[in-house]
DSSP file (Angstrom, degrees, kcal/mol; ACC not computed):
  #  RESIDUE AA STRUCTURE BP1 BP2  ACC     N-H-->O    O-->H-N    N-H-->O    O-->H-N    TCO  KAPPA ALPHA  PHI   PSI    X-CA   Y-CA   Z-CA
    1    1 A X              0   0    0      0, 0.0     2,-0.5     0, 0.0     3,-0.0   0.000 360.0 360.0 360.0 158.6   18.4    3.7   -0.1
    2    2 A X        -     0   0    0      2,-0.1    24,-0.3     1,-0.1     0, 0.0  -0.625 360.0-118.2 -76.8 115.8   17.7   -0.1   -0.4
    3    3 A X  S    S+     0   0    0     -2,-0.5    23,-5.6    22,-0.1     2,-0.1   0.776  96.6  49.8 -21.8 -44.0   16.3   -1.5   -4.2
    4    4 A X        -     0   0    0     21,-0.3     2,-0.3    19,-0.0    21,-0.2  -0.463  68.7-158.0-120.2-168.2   13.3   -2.5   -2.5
    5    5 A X        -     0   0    0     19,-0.4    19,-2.9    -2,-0.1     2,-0.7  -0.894  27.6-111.0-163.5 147.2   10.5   -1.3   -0.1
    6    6 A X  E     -A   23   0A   0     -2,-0.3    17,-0.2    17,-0.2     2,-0.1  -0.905  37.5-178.2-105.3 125.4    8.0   -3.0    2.2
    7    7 A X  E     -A   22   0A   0     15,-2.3    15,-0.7    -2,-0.7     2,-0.4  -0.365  30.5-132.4 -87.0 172.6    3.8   -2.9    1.3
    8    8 A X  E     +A   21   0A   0     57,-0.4     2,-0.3    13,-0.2    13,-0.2  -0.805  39.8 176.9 -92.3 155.0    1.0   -4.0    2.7
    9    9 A X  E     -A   20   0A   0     11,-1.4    11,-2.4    -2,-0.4     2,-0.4  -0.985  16.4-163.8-156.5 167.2   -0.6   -5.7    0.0
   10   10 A X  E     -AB  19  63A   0     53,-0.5    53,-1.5    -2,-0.3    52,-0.5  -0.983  10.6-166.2-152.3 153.0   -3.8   -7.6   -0.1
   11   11 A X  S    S+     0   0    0      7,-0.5     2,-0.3    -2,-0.4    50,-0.1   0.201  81.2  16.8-131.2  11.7   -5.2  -10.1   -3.0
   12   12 A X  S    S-     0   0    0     51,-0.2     2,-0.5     6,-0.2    -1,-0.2  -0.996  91.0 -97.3-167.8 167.0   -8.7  -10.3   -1.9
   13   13 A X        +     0   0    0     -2,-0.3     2,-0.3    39,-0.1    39,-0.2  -0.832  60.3  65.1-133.4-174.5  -10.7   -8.3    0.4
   14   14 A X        +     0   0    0     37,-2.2    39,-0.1    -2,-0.5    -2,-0.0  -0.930  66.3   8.8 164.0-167.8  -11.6   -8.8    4.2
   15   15 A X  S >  S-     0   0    0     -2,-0.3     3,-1.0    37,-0.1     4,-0.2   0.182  83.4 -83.6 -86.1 173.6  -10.9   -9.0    7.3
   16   16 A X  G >  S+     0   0    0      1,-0.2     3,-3.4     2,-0.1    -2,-0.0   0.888 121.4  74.1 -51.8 -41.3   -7.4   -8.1    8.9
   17   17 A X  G 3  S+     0   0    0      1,-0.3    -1,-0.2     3,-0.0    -3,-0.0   0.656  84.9  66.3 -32.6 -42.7   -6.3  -12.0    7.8
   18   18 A X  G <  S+     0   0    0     -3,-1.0     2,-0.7    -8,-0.0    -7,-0.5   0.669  80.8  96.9 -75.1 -15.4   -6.1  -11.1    4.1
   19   19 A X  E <   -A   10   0A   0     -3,-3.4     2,-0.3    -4,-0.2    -9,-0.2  -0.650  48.1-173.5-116.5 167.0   -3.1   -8.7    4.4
   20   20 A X  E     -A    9   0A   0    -11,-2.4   -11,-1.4    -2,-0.7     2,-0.5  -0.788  22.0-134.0-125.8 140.9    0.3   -9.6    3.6
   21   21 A X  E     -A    8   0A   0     -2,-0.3     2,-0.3   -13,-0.2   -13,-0.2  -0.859  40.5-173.9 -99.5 139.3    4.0   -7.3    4.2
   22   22 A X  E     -A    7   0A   0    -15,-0.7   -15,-2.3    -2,-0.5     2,-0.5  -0.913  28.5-122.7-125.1 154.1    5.6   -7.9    1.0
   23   23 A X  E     -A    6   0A   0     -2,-0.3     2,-0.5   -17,-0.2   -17,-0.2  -0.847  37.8-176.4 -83.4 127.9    9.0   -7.0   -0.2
   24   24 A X        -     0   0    0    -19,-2.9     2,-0.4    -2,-0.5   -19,-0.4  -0.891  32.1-112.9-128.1 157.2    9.0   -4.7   -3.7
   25   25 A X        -     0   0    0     -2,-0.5   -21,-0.3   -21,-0.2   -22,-0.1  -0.521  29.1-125.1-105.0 157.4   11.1   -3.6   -5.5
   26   26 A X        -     0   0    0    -23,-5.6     2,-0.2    -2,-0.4    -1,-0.0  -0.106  19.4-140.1 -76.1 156.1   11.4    0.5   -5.6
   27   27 A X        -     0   0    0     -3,-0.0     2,-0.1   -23,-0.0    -3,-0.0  -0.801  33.1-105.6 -95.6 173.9   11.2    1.9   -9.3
   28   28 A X        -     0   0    0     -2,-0.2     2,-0.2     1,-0.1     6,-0.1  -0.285  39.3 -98.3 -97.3 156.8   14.0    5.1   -9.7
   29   29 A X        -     0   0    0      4,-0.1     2,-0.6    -2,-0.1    -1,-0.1  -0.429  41.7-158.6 -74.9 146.5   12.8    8.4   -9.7
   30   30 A X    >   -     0   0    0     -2,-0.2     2,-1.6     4,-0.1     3,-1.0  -0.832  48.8 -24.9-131.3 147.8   12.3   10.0  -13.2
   31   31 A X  T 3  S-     0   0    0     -2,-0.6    -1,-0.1     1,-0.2    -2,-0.0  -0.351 136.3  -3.0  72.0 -89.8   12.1   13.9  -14.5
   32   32 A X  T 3  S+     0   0    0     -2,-1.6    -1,-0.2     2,-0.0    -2,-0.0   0.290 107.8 116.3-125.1  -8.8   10.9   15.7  -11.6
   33   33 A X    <   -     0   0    0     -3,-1.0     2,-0.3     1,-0.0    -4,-0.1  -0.016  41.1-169.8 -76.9 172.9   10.5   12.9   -9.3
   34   34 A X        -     0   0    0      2,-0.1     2,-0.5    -6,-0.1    -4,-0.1  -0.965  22.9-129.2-152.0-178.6   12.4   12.5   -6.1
   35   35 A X        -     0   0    0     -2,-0.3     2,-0.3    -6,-0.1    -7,-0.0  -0.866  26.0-163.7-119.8 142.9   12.4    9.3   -4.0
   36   36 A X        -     0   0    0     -2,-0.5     2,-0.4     2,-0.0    -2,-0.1  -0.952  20.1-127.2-144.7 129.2   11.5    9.9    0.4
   37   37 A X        -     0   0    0     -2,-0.3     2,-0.4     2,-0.0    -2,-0.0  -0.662  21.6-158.1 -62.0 106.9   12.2    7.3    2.9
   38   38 A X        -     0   0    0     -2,-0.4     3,-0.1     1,-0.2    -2,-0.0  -0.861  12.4-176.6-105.5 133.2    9.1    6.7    5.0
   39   39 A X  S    S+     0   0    0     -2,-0.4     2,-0.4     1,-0.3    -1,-0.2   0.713  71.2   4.4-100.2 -30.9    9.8    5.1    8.5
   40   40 A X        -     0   0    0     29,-0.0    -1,-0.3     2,-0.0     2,-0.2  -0.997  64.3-152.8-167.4 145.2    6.3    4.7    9.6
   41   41 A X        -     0   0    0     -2,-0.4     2,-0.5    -3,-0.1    25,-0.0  -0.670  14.8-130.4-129.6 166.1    2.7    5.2    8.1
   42   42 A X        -     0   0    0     -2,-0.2    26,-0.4     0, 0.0    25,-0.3  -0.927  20.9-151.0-119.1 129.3   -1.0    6.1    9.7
   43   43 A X        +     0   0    0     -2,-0.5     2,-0.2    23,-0.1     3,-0.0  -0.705  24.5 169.9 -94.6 154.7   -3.9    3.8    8.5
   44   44 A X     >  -     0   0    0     -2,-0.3     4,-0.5     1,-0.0     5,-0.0  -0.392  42.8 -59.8-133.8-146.2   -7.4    5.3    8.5
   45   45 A X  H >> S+     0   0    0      2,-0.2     4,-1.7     1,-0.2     3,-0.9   0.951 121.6  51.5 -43.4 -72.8  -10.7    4.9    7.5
   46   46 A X  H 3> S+     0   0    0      1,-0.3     4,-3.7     2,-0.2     5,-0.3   0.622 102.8  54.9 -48.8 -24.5  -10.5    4.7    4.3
   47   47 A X  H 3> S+     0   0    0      2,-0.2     4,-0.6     1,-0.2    -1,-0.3   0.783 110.1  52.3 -90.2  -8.4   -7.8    1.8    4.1
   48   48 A X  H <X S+     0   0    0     -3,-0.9     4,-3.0    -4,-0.5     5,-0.2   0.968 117.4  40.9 -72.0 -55.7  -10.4   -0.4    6.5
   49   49 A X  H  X>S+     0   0    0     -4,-1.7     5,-1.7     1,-0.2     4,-0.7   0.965 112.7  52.5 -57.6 -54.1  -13.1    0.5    3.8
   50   50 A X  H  <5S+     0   0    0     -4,-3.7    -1,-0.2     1,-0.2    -2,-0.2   0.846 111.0  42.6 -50.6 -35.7  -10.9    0.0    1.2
   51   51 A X  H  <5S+     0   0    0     -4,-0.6   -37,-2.2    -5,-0.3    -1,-0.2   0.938 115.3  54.7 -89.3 -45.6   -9.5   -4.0    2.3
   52   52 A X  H  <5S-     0   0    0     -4,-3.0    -1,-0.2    -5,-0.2    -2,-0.2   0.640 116.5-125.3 -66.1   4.5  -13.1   -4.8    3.1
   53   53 A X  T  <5S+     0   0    0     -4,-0.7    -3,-0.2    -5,-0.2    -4,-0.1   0.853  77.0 116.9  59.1  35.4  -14.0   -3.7   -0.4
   54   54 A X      < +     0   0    0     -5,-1.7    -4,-0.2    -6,-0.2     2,-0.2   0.009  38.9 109.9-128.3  36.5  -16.6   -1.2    0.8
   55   55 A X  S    S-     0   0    0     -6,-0.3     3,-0.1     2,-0.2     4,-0.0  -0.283  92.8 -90.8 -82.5 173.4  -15.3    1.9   -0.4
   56   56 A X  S    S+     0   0    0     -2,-0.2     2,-0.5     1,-0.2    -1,-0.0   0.960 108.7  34.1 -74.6 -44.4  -16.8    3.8   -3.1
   57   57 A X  S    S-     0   0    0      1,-0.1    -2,-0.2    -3,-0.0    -1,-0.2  -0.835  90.4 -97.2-107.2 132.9  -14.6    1.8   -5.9
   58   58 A X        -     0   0    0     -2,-0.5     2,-0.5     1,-0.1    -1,-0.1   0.089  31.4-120.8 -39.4 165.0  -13.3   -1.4   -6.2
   59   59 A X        -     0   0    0     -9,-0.1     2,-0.8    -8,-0.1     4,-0.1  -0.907  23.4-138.3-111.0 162.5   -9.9   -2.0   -5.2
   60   60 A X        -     0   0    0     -2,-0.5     2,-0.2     2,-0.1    -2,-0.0  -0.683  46.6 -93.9 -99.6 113.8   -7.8   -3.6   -8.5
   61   61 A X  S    S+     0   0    0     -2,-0.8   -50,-0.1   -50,-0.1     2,-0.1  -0.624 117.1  50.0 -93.2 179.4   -5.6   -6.5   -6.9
   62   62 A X  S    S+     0   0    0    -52,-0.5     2,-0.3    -2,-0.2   -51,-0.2   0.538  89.6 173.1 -31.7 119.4   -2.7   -6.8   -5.8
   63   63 A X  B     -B   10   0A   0    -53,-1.5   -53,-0.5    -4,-0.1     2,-0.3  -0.999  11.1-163.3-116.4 130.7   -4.3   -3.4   -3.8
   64   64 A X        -     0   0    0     -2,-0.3   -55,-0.1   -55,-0.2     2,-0.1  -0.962   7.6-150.7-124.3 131.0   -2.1   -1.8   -0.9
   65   65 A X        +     0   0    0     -2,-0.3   -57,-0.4   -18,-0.1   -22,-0.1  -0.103  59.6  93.9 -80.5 170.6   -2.9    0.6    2.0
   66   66 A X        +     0   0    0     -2,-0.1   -23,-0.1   -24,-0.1   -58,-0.1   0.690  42.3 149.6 103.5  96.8   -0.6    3.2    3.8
   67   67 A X        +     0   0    0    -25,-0.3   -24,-0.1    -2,-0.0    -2,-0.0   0.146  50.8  80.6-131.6 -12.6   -1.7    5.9    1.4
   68   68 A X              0   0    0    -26,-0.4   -25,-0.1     1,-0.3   -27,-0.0   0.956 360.0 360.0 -79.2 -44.9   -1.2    8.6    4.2
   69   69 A X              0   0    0    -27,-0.1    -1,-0.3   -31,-0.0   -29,-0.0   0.443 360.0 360.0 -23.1 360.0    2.5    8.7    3.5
């Protein structure tokens, strides 16, 4: 697998406008962990509330969606 990973990431919240594909880089798995290659992710409700900052809790930025993986 590649050292790094692509996000979505956001630094503010908002409209579609605010979010950004970033490269990061992956941290190793550790213990118990194991590391799984995700080709494609599902956005939902929550990650609209969440980048417009109308979810039940703030989001702490940088904050990134794709949480259905």
């Amino acid at each position: 697998m590649n050292e790094t990973a692509k996000v979505i990431r956001f630094y503010k919240s908002g409209g579609p406008d605010v979010l950004k594909i970033e490269d990061v880089r992956r941290p190793k798995p550790v213990g118990n962990e194991v590391a799984v290659r995700v080709q494609a992710i599902a956005l939902n409700r929550l990650d609209l509330l969440w980048r417009e900052g109308a979810y039940c809790e703030e989001p702490r930025f940088p904050a990134q969606i794709g949480h259905e993986a």
